[in-house]
C-alpha positions as CSV (number, residue, x, y, z in Angstrom):
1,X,10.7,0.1,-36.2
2,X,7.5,-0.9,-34.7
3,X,7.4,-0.8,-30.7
4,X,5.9,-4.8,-30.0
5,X,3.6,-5.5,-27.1
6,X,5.6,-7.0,-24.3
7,X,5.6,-10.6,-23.9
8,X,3.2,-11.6,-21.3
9,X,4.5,-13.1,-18.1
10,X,3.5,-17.2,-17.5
11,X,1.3,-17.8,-14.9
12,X,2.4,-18.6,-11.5
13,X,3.7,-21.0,-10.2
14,X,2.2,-22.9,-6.7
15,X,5.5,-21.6,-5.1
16,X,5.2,-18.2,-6.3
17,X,1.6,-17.9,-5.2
18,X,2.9,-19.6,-1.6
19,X,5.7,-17.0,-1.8
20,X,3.1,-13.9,-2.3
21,X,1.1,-15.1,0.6
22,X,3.8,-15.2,3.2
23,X,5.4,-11.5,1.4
24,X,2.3,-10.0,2.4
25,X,1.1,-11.2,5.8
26,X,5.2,-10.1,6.3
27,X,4.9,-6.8,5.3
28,X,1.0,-5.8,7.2
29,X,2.9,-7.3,10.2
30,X,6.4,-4.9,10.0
31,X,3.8,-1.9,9.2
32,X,2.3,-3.3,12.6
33,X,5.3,-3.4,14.3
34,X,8.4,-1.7,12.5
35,X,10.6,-4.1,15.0
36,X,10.1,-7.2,12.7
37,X,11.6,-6.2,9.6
38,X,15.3,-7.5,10.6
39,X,18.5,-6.5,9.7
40,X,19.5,-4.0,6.4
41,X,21.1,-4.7,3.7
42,X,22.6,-2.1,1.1
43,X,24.1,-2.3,-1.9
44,X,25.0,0.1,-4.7
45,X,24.6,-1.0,-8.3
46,X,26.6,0.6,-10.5
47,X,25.2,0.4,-14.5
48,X,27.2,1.2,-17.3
49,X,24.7,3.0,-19.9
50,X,23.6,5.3,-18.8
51,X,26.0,5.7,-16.5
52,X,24.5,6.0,-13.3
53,X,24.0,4.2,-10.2
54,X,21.2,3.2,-7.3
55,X,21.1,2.1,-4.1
56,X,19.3,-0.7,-3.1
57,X,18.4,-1.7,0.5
58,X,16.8,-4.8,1.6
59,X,15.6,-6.5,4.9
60,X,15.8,-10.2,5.8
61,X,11.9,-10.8,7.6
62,X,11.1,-8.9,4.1
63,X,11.6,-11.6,1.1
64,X,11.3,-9.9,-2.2
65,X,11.1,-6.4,-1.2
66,X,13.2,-3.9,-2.8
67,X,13.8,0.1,-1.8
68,X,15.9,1.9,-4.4
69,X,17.4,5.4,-3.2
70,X,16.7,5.5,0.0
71,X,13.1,6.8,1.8
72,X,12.0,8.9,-1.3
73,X,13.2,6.2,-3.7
74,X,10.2,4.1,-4.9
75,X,9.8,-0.2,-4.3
76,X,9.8,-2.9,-6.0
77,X,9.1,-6.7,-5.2
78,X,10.8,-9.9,-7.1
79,X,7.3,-11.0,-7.6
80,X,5.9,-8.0,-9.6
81,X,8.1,-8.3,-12.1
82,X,7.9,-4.9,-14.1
83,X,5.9,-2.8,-11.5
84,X,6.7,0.0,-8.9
85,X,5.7,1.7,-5.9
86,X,6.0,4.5,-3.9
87,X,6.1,4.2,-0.1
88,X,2.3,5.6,0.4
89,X,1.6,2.8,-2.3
90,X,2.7,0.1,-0.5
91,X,-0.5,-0.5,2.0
92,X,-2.9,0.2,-0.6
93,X,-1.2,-1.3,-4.1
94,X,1.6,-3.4,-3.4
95,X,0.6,-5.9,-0.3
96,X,-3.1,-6.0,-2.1
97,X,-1.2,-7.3,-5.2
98,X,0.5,-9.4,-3.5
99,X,-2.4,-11.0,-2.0
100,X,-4.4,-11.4,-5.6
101,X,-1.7,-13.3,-6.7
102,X,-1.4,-15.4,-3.3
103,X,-5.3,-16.0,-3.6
104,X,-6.3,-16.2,-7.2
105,X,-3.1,-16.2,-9.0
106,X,-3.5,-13.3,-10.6
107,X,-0.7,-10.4,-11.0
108,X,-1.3,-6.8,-12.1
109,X,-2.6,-5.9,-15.4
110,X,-2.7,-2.6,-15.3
111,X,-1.8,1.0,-12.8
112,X,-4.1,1.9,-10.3
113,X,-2.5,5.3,-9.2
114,X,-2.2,6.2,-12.4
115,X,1.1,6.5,-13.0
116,X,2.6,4.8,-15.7
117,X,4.5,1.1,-14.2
C-alpha cells in the first residue's frame, strides 16, 4: 500500500485567526510574568494500542496550550493541528506561528528546527 499525502487542513476561520491572536499576546505575557498563567490542570490519558499513557497539563489564562509529560514533555496547541514543540521552541516557533496565522492566516508548512512535526 502506497503511503497518500495527508489531506491539507482548510483555511482558517476569522475566529481561529482572532483565537491565534489573543493565544499569543497570552503566552509573551506569562513568559513576562510567570504569575498570569492561572491555575493547572492535569489529566492522564490512558490509550489503548499501544498501550500506554500521557499526562497532559493545562492552564486557564493559556487557551489552546498543551504540555504532555511534564517539563521535558514537548507542547502542543489546539490551533496547530499536527505540530510540536519543545519548551526552548516555544518563544522562537510556536508564539511566531501563532502570530502568522493571527496576521496573515497562514499555519505552518513545514519544520524549522528541523525535526520532523
Amino acid at each position: 500500500m502506497t503511503k497518500r499525502a495527508p489531506k491539507p487542513l482548510p483555511p482558517p476561520t476569522d475566529d481561529e485567526r482572532r483565537q491565534a491572536g489573543e493565544a499569543a499576546r497570552a503566552m509573551r505575557a506569562a513568559i513576562a510574568d510567570p504569575n498570569l498563567v492561572g491555575a493547572k490542570s492535569v489529566a492522564h490519558i490512558d490509550f489503548a494500542r499501544p498501550r500506554r499513557g500521557e499526562w497532559w497539563e493545562t492552564w486557564a489564562n493559556l487557551p489552546g496550550l498543551v504540555r504532555v509529560n511534564g517539563p521535558r514533555g514537548h507542547y502542543w496547541h489546539t490551533l496547530l493541528p499536527g505540530w510540536t514543540y519543545a519548551r526552548s521552541e516555544i518563544r522562537s516557533e510556536m508564539i511566531p506561528d501563532l502570530e502568522a496565522l493571527a496576521e496573515h492566516g497562514v499555519r505552518p508548512t513545514e519544520a524549522t528546527s528541523g525535526r520532523a512535526a
